[in-house]
N, C-alpha and C positions, 0 to 999 in steps of 0.2 A: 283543654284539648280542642282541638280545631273541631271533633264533630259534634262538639257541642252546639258550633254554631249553625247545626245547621239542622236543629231540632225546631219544631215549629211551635209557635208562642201559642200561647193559650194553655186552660187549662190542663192537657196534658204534659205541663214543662213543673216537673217536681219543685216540691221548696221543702225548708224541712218547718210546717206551722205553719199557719194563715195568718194575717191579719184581717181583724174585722172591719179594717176603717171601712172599706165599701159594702158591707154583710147588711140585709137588714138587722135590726132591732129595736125596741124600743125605744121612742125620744128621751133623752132622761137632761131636764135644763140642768144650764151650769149654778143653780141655788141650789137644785137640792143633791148635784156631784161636790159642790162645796159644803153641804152642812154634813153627808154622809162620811166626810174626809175628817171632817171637824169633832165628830164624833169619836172617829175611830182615834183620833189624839188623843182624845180623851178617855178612851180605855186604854191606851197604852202609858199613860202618863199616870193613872190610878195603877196599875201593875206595877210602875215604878217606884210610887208611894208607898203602895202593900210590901215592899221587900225593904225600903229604908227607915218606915218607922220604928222611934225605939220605945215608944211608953205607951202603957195598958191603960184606961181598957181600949186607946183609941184602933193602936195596932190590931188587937182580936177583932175588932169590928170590921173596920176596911179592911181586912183580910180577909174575913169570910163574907165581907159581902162582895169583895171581887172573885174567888172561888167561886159563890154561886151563879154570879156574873158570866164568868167564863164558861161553867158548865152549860148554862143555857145556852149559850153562843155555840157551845160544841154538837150540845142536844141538835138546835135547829138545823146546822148548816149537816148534821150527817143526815137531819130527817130529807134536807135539798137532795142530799148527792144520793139517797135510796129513792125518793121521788122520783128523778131526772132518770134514776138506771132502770126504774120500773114501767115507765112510763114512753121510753122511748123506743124507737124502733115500731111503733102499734102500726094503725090505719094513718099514722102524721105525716103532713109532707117532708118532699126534700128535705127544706129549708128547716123547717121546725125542728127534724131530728140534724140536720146539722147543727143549729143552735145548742140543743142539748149536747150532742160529742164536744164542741167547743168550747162549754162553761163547765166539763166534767175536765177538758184537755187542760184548761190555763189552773182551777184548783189542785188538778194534782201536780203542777209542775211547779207550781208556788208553794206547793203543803205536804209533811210525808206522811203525816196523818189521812189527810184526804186519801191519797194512793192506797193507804191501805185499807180504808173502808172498801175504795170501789174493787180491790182484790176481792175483800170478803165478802161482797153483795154478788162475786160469778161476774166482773165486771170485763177480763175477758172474754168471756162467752158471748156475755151481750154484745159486746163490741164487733166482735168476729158476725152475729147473728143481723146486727144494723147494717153493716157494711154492705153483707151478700144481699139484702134486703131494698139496696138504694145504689145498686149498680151504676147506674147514669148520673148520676151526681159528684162531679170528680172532686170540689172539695171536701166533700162530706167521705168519700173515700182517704185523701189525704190526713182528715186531721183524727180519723179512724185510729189510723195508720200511726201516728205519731204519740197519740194517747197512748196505743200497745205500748208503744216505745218507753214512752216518759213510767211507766207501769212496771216492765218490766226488761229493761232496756236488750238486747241483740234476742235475747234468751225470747224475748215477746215478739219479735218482728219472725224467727222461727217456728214457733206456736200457732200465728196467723196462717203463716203459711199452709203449715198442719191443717189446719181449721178449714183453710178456706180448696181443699179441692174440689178442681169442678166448679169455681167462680173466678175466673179470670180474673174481670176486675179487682178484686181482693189482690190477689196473687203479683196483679201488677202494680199497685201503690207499696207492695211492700217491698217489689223486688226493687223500684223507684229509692225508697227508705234505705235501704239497705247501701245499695246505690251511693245516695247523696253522704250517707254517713259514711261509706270507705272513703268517697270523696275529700270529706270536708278534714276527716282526721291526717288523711294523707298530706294534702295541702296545707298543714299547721304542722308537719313535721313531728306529729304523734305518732307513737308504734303503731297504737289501734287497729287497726285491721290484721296487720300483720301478726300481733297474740290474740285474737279471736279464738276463744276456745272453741266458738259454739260451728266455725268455719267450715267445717267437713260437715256436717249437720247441714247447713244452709247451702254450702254448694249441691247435696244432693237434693234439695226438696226444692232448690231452682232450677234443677233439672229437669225434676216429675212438671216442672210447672212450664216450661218448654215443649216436654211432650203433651203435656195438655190429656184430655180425658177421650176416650173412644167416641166417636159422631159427633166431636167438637167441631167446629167449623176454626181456623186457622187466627190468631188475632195477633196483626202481626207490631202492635205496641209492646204487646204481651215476651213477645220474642225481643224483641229491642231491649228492654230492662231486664229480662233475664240476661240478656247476653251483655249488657254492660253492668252488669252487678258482678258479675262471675269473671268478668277480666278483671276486674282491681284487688277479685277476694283472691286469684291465681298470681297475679303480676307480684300482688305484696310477700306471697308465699310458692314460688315455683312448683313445689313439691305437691302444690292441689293439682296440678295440674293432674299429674297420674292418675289420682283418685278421680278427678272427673274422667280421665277418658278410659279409665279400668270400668265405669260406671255408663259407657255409652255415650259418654258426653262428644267425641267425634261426631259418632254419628248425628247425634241429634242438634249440632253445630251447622254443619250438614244442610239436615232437611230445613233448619230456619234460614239459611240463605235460599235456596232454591224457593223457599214461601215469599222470599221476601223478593225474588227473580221475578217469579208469577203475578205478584202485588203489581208488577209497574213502577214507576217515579214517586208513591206514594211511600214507599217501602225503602229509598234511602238510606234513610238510616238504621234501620234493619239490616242492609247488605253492609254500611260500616262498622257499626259495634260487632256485628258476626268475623269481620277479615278479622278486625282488632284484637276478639278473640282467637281465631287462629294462631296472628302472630304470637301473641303472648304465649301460647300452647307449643310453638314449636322452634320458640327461642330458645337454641343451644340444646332441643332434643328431638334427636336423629330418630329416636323411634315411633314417636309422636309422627314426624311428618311421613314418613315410608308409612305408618297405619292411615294416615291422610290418602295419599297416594293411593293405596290399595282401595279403598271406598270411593275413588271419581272425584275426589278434590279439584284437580286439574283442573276439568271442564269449569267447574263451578266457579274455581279462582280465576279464569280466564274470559269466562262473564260479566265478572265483577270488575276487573279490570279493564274492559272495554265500557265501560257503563259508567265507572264513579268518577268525579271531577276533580282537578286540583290536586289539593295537596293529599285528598283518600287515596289518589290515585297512586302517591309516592308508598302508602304502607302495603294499599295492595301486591304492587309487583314487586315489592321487599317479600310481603308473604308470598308468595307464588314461587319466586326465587329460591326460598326456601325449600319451598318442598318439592318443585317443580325442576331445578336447575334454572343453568342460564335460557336450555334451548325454551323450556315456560313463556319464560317471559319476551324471548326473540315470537313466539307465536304469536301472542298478544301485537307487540309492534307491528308485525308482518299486517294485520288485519288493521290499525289505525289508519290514517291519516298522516303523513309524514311529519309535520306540525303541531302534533295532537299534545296533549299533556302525557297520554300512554308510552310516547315515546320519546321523553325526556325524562321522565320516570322509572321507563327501563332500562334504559342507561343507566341511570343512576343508580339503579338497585344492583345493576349487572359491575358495577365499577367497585362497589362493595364486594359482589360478592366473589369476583374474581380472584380476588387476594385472600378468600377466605379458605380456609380446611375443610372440605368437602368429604363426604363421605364417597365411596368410589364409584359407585351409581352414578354420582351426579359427573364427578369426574369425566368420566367416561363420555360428555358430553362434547368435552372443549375444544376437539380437532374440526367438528360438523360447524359446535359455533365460533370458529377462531375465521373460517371460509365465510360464513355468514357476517361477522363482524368487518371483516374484510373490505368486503362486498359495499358496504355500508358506508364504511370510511370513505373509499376512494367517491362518494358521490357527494360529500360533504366541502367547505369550506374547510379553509385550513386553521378557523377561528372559532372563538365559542364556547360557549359551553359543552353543547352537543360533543364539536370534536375533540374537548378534552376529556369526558366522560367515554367518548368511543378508544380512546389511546388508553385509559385507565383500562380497559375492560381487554382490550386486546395483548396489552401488559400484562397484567395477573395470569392469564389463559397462556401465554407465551414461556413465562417464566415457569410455569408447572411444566410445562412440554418439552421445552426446548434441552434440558439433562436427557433426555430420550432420541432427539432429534439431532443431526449433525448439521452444518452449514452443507448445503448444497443437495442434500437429501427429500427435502421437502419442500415446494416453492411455496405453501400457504407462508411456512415461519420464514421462508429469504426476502418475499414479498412486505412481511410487517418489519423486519429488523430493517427494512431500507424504506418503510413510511416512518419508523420512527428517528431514522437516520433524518430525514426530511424535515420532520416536522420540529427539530432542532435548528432547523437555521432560521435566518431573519425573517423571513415572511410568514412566520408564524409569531401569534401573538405567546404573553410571559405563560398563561397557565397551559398554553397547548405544549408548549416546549418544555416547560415541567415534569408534565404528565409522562412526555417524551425520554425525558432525562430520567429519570426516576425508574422507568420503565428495564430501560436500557441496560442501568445498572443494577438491579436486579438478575435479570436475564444474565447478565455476564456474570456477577456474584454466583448464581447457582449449577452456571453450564462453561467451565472455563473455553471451550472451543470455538463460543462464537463472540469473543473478546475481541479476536483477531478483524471479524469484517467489519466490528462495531468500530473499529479506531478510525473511521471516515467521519465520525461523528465528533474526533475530539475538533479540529478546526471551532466546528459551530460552536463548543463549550467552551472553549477558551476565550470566543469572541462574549460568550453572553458572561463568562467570568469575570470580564472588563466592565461590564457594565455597572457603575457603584452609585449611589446614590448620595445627597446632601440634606434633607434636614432629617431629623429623625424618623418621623412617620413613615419616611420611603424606606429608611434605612432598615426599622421595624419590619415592616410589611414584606420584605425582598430580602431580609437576614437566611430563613429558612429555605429560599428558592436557590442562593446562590452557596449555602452547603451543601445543596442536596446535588450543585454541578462540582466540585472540588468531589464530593464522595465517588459518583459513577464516573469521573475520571480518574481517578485510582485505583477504580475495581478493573476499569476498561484498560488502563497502561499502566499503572503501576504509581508509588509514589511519588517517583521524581516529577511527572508532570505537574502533580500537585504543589513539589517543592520549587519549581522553576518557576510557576506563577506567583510564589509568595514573594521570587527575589526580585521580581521584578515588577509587582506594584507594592512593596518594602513601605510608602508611604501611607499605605490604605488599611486602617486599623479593621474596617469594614469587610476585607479581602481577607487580611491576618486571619480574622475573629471564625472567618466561615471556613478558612483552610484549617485552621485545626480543629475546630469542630467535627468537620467529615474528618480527621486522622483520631481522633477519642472516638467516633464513630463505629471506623475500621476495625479500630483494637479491641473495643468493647464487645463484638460480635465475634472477635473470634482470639476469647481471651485466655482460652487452652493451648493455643497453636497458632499463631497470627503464620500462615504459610502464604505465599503467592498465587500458586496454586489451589485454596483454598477463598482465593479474594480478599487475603487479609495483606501484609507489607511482609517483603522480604527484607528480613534480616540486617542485610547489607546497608540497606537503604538507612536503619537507625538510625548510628551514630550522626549522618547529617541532619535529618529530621533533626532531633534533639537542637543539633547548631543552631539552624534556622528555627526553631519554637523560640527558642532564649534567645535569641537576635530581634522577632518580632514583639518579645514582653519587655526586653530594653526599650525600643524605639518608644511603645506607646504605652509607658508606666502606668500612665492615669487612665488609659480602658478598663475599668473593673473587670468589664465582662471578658475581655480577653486574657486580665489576670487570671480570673479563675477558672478560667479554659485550658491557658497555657500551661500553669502547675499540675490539671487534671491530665493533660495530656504528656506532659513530661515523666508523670510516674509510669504511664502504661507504655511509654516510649521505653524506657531503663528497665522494665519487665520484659520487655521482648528482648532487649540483650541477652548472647552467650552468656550463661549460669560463672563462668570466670572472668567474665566483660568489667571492669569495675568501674562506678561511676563517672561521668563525665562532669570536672567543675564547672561547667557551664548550666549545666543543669542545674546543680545545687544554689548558685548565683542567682541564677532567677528564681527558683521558691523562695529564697529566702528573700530576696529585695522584693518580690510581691507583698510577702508577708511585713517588710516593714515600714512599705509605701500605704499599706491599708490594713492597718492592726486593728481597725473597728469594723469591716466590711465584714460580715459572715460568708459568704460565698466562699470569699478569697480566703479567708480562714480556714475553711473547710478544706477546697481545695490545695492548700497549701500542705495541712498535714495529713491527705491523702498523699502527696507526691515523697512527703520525708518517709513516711511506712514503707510505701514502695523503693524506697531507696534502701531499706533497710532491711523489708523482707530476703531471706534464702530467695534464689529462683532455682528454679527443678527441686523442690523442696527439700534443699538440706540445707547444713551453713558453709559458706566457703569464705576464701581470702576476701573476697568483695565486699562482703557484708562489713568484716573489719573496719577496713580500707575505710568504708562508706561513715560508721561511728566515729572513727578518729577525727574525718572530716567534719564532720557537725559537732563536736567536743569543742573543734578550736576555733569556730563560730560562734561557738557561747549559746546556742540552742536551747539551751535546757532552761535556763531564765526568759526567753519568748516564749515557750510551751508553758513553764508557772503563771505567766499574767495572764494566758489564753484560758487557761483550764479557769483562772477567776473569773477570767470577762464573761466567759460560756460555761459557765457552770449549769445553768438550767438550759442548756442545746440539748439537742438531738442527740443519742449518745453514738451516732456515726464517729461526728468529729473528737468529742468526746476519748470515745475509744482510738480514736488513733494517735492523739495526742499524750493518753496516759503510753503507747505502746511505745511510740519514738523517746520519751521522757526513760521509760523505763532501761533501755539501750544507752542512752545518752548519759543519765545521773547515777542507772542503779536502779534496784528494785527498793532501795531505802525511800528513794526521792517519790516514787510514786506512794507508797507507806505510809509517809509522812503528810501527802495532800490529802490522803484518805480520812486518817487521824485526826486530820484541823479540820473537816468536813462537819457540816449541821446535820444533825439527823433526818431534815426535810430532804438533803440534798439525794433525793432516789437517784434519778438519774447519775448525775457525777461518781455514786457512789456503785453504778450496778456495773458500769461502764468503765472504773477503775480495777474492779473486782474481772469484769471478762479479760484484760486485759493483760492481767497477771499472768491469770491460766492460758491465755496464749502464747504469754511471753515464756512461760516454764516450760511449756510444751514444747514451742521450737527451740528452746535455747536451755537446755536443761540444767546445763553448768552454773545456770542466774540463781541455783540452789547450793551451790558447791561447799558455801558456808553454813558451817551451822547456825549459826546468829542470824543471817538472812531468813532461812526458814525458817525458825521461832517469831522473826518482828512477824511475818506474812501470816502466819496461824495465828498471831495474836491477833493483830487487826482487824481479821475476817472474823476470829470470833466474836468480839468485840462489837462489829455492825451487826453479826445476827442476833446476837443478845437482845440491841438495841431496836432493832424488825420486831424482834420475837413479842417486848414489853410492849409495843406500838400496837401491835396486832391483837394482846391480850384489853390493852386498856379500850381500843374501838372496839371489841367485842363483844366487853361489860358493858359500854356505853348504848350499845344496839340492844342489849337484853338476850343474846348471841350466848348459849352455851361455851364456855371456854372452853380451849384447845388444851391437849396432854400436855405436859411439861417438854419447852424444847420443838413444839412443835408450833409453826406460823400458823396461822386462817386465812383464808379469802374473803373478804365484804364488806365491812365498811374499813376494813382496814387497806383492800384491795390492792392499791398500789406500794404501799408500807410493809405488804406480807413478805416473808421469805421466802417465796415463792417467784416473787417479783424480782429483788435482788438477781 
């Protein structure tokens, strides 16, 4: 994390352990570090003797006399580790007793023997007792700290805690410990933190240790490692958060930044770990921040914000934003420097947060700051970051308003609909014109009225439509910006713009690929109702659409990506037909040549028998002549022998594709032909077989009559019993194998059979 860096070196920068190479100690030459090594060979290789000899009396001897060997060895080294815990901590210095915590830390982390002597010598207590003892000495604090640990692992680093109120320093190496272990486990992708039982326990005694003791004087390290211990124990588990702030932890959130206001430049990182917690505290909860709010957060966040540097600067006005609204963080700005990182920053948070679900408090903001944004704009360049981040913000704000507001009614929103009219033509660079575009069609998506003043805007998009690029990298980088113009020009006029520009750059697979993208866009958004009125396609318009999609997957067969656009798009096209519309062969031409230009490609696969389901689902859910119509047609295609080699090739997919391909198969061949894949299936094959089995029950349900035979419904009760049997023995045999109490007769488990269970199926 960035405020790592900007913790200052030296002994107070945690580690988890010391090394000694710079520590004093004793000189110890390398004869007598090699004969003591030589030595130790030598009892380990006599213990290897004592367990391999096989004849008496030599055996009994080297056997008991390594026993006694070893006893003595055990004898001495427990009489060291009583020594060292009785001894330490007296009148000795620093160093001395750090020496001892460090030959007590490295024996117990190499021996469990050790460990549990120094349990039973009270080696806690001691420990807790040295620490409070030698305050000023931060190593000797740290490896205090990490002995607990190695002793008694999370369950000891909350014990200390216990132990040490009323001793800061304690308090603060452990919340350090604490600290680097959510750290280090998070960072290796371990739950760790995350199933901390001891969690709620340690968030509250990091609390007490925040508040500190009555006539304490303020230490604001002490607040720093609390507060970055308790963001990664909340971040890991949302749900702490409650508990901290059911337990005062706002407030005491709170007083550690204002401690850490008062501190000066010294204190830093103080004011950063404390936003950090914040955020964390009132990511995606409304009540968290409104209880901020009520306690004077504002101010506090808006200190902080004018104070912190760089990239702190980006979480503060994200937190502030949060709890504050946009006009928060417009305060902040107001006070910067125009230039400043504050106000690049709260753009940026405001660009975020614009588009976000607001609670109507903050809501209630966006008319004041839509005038203020405004305001702002017009003294900007027409380039930038800045000005793209000021159109993001004034976008979001617009598009919530403007279903309230009519054209001509209010000049704040007449005034932005004609800068962002503006800021779509040439003299704006690609990401200001995006932000523009992007903006626009939203606003018309959610307010059909001001569709009408936006159409001065289609000119510029048609222009920036044209613009295509040549090698891939550009083509990459510009695929997204120039869907996102084909979208808001179909929301803005409708689809035939959309379809006028495909006929007429016809050679530009780049142009094809982003025109139906934004038309799978349109549909996928409003796939209960695609109405015009709604911002979705009217009707009418389909059947060309459709022409022109299978016109564009002709020209440019070997575009994958436009294969598997075009078949996505063609099913949602033949969805939105009239429920008696029946399919159009051009359609079915193109999935099907997609499908047998790229029989290995997954995408296309996939999208190919999404578009044959759609072809064959009822639309207004029942069955009609269409759907017929639509089967016959794929019978004399021979479909059903492309769908068997697919279900082989993809047998371990996704069971998306999966399922759509048993569903088409099952219409095309019969509910036998889907039976029969089931049948010849491996018992490994979960997937293929859970995915065959949904697919039945789909197909009986819409199509009841696929039961009409009695023969049919007996093969499909066999087979299905048949697989759960097969679940069932699966799930008994990992059960036994786990040592897993077996399940009643007839009934699957969950656990190591997990995926195998019947449950799963």
């Amino acid at each position: 994390p960035f405020w790592l860096e900007c913790r200052p070196s030296g002994p107070c920068v945690p580690k988890m352990g010391v090394s000694r190479h710079n520590a004093p100690s004793v000189a110890v030459d390398d004869a007598a570090a090699a004969a003591a090594a030589d030595i130790l060979a030598a009892v380990g290789a006599l213990a290897e003797c004592s367990s391999q000899l096989e004849h008496e009396p030599l055996k009994g001897a080297v056997g008991n006399a390594t026993a006694q060997l070893f006893s003595h060895i055990e004898g001495r080294c427990r009489e060291l580790v009583d020594a060292l815990l009785l001894s330490v901590g007296g009148s000795e210095s620093d160093e001395v007793a750090y020496d001892k915590l460090w030959t007590l830390r490295l024996m117990g982390k190499r021996s469990e023997v050790t460990r549990r002597w120094i349990l039973e010598a009270g080696g806690m207590e001691i420990v807790a007792r040295v620490m409070a003892a030698h305050t000023g000495h931060d190593k000797l604090q740290k490896e205090g700290t990490w002995l607990v640990y190695i002793l008694c692992g999370v369950d000891g680093l909350a014990e200390l805690l216990r132990r040490s109120r009323g001793c800061p320093a304690v308090q603060e190496a452990a919340s350090w410990a604490i600290y680097e272990l959510a750290r280090k486990q998070r960072d290796r992708g371990q739950a760790g933190v995350t199933e901390w039982p001891q969690a709620d326990t340690v968030i509250v005694l990091l609390l007490e240790a925040m508040r500190g003791q009555p006539g304490q004087p303020t230490r604001v390290d002490l607040l720093w490692a609390c507060c970055s211990a308790l963001r990664l124990l909340i971040e890991a588990h949302p749900c702490r958060g409650t508990l901290f702030v059911e337990n005062g932890g706002a407030e005491a959130t709170l007083e550690a930044l204002r401690a850490g206001q008062a501190a000066g430049s010294d204190a830093s990182s103080l004011l950063v770990a404390g936003v950090q917690l914040i955020t964390t505290l009132v990511d995606g909860n409304a009540a968290v921040a409104h209880k901020l709010r009520a306690l004077g957060a504002l101010d506090v966040l808006v200190t902080c914000g004018l104070r912190l540097p760089g990239k702190v600067t980006d979480e503060t006005m994200w937190t502030l934003g949060q709890v504050g609204g946009i006009m928060a963080v417009l305060q902040v700005m107001s006070q910067a420097p125009a230039e400043s990182d504050a106000v690049r920053s709260g753009l940026a948070a405001m660009a975020k947060l614009a588009w976000m679900p607001l609670e109507e408090s903050l809501q209630q903001q966006f008319p004041q700051a839509a005038q203020e944004l405004l305001n702002l704009a017009r003294r900007m360049q027409a380039s930038g970051d800045v000005a793209e981040k000021t159109l993001q913000c004034l976008g979001g704000i617009l598009q919530e308003l403007a279903p309230r507001v009519a054209p001509g009614t209010w000049q704040v929103a007449d005034d932005t609909v004609a800068m962002l009219i503006e800021a779509v033509g040439p003299s704006s660079d690609a990401l200001v014109a995006q932000a523009a575009v992007v903006s626009l069609g939203h606003i018309a998506a959610r307010s059909p009225a001001w569709r009408k003043p936006m159409q001065r805007a289609l000119g510029s998009i048609c222009q920036r439509m044209r613009i295509t690029e040549t090698t891939e990298e550009d083509i990459a980088r510009t695929a997204k910006h120039q869907k996102n113009l084909f979208w808001a020009s179909a929301v803005i006029a409708g689809l035939p713009t959309v379809l006028e520009e495909m006929r007429s750059q016809s050679t530009s697979p780049q142009v094809q690929d982003a025109a139906i993208s934004a038309i799978v866009d349109i549909l996928e958004d409003h796939a209960d109702g695609p109405t015009r009125e709604e911002g979705g396609i009217d009707p009418k318009d389909v059947p060309g659409a459709i022409s022109i999609v299978a016109s564009a997957m002709r020209a440019h067969g070997m575009h994958v990506r436009l294969q598997w656009t075009g078949c996505h798009a063609l099913g949602l096209l033949h969805q939105a037909l009239p429920p008696t519309t029946e399919m159009q062969p051009e359609a079915l031409d193109g999935v099907l040549a997609a499908l047998k230009r790229h029989p290995g490609q997954y995408t296309v696969c996939r999208g190919a028998c999404q578009a044959l389901r759609a072809f064959l689902e009822p639309r207004g859910g029942r069955e009609c002549s269409a759907t017929s119509a639509a089967v016959v047609a794929l019978r004399s295609r021979d479909v059903a022998a492309a769908l068997r080699r697919l279900l082989d090739d993809f047998s371990s997919s996704d069971k998306e594709l999966l399922e759509d391909a048993f569903y088409v198969l099952g219409l095309v061949d019969g509910l036998p032909a889907v039976l029969r894949v089931l049948h010849a299936s491996e018992t490994s094959c979960y997937g293929l077989r859970s995915a065959g089995l949904k697919s039945l029950f789909e197909l009986v349900r819409t199509f009841p009559d696929l039961l009409s035979q009695h023969q049919v419904a007996q093969e499909v009760h066999a087979v299905a019993s048949a697989i759960a049997k097969e679940v069932s023995t699966a799930d008994v045999a990992a059960a036994a194998a786990a040592g897993l109490p077996l399940p009643p007769a007839g009934i699957g488990v969950v656990g190591p059979g997990g995926a195998a269970s019947a449950e799963g199926i």
